[in-house]
C-alpha positions, 0 to 999 in steps of 0.5 A, a space after each residue: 709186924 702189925 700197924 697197931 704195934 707202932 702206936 704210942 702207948 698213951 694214945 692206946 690209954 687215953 679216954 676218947 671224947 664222947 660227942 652228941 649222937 649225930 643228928 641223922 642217927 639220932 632220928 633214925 634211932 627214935 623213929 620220929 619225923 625230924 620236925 618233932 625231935 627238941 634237940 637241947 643237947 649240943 648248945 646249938 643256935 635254933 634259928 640257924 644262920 641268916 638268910 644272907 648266910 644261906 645265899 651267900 653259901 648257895 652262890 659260892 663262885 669258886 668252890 672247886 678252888 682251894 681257899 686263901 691259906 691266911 683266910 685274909 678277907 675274914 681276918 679283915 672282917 673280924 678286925 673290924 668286928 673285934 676292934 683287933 688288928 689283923 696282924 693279931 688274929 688268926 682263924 680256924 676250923 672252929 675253935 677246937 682246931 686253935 686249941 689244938 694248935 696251941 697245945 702243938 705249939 707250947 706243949 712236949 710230952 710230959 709238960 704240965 696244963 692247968 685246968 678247972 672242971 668241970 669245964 669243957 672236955 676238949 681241953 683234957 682231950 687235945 692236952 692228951 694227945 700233945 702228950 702233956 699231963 693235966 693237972 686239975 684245980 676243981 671249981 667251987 661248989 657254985 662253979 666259980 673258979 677257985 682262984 686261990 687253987 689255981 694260984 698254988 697249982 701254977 706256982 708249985 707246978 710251973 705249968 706252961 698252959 692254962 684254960 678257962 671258959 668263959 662263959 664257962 661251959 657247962 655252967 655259963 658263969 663269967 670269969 671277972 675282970 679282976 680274977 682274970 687279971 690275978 690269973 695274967 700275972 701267973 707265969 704260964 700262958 691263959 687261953 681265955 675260951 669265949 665261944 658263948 661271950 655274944 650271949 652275954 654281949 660282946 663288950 664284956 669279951 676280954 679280946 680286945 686285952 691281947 695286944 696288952 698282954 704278952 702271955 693271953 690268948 682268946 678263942 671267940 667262935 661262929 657256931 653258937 651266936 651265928 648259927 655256924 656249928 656244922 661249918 666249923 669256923 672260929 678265930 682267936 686273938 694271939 700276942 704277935 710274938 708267937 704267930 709267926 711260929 703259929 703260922 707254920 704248924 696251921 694246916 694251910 686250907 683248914 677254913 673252907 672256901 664256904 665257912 669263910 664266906 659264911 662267916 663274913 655274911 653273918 657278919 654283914 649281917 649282923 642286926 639279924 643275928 643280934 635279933 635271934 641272940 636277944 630271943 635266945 637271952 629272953 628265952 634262957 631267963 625264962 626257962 631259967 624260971 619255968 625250970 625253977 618251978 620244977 621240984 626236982 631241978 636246981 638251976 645255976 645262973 647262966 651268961 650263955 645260951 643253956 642253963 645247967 641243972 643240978 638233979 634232986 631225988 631222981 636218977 640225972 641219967 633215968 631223967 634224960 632217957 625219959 625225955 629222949 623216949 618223948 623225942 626232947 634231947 638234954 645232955 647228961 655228964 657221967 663224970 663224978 661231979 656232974 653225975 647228978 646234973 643235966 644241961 639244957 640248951 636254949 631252943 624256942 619258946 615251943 621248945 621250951 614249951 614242951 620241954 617243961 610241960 614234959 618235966 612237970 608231967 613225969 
């Protein structure tokens, strides 16, 4: 008998996530000093974390010790951040570990999850893992949600779960509170995925709904705003009927010792990165209309710190392996609809820079 025979069928079929290169490999690979790589591929904060946070890793007392299992600091500190009682909170290694942990907690094999491509591809990921099957409403051409779609798909097909962005991730476009409200009242549970709301500021984040609503759940992260990508740490807002049951599937120290303490720096220190989150939304509107000056690229409005780009006339794929032999990496989707697409992360005004003048020159 060999290991391999025992493996669930659907996972031997299922399509594996295809991540950013690693940033080591991808310096080994283009054979350029690291300072001249522009790395606008994986929606990075280029600033990184604040001081504060730096020191606060550096001096971490305790790191030999296992972290507090209910992250109890953070969630006090995120209550007083998100205006959101601890009771509702939970955190995670990051918020694809709260996806996860939601798919485990609703989902058996065979049950039914509502998506919206194009959108953020771990939704498809972790609903393939629970073994659940995803029913798709595709966007409309301009990216907004096809409400009406969603509508019939739900009430045909009875889905336990719904996913939505917003801002919506590859596009940037909001979710309205009109069309989120329409979606509250369908029979199925909305996870309302946040992780680029600081980017459009945090009084249009929708967290501060879950203690009204019985069947919303918002996911906010610290890898974007605060600079924390390689920590892995995020939170969500839950309704408390189901956190009890949350809290016994959640692997007990998945937030370290260092992420913890990390975030809550970044949130003491909070005039630091709203300073680097302004530069970062003054950038995007500026690459937004250098961008528009370039013949071949057709850019969508954007609420998050990238701006997505339809490309006109040329090979989308051929476009993005010219820039990666000048050292400036952009991301390019190989799915059908997005095939002609490519995202750019917001970097620098340098960055920015020398991206353009790259595009104009080629």
């Amino acid at each position: 008998m060999k290991a391999s025979d025992l493996i669930r069928r659907d996972i031997m079929s299922m399509d594996s996530y295809t991540p950013v290169v690693p940033f080591d490999v991808l310096v080994e690979r283009l054979g350029r000093p690291v300072q001249e790589i522009v790395k606008l591929n994986a929606n990075e904060n280029p600033y990184g974390p604040s001081p504060k946070v730096r020191e606060t890793i550096a001096g971490l007392p305790f790191p030999h010790i296992y972290p507090d299992p209910e992250s109890r600091a953070l969630r006090f500190a995120l209550s007083g951040f998100t205006g959101v009682p601890t009771e509702n909170l939970l955190a995670g290694a990051g918020a694809d570990e709260l996806i996860d942990l939601v798919m485990r907690l609703f989902l058996l094999p065979g049950d039914l999850v509502l998506n919206s491509p194009p959108t953020f591809g771990m939704y498809v990921f972790d609903a393939a893992i629970a073994g659940a099957q995803v029913l798709s409403a595709p966007r409309n051409p301009d990216m907004s949600l096809d409400l009406e779609h969603l509508e019939r798909t739900a009430t045909a097909h009875m889905p336990k779960l719904l996913l939505v962005a917003s801002p919506n991730n590859p596009d940037g476009g909001m979710l309205t509170d009109e069309g989120l409200v329409r979606l509250l009242r369908l029979p199925l549970v909305v996870v309302l995925d946040e992780a680029y709301v600081e980017f459009v500021g945090v009084d249009r984040s929708r967290i501060g709904w879950v203690p009204r609503y019985e069947n919303l759940i918002v996911l906010r992260s610290f890898s974007k705003w605060a600079g924390l990508a390689g920590l892995r740490v995020g939170y969500g807002a839950f309704p408390c009927s189901i956190l009890s049951d949350l809290w016994k599937i959640k692997q007990p120290y998945g937030v370290s010792q260092a992420a913890s303490a990390a975030a809550i720096a970044a949130l003491d220190d909070l005039a630091w990165s709203q300073d680097r989150i302004g530069r970062i939304v003054r950038e995007r509107e500026r690459l937004m209309r250098l961008v528009r000056e370039v013949p071949y690229l057709r850019p969508y409005p954007s609420c998050a710190n990238f701006v997505l780009c339809q490309v006109v006339g040329r090979d989308a794929g051929e476009l993005c392996h010219l820039l990666e032999s000048e050292a400036i990496l952009i991301r390019h989707y190989r799915t059908p609809r997005l095939k002609d697409h490519v995202r750019i992360s917001v970097g620098t005004p340098h960055q920015t820079d020398h991206l353009i003048g790259v595009l104009r020159r080629i």
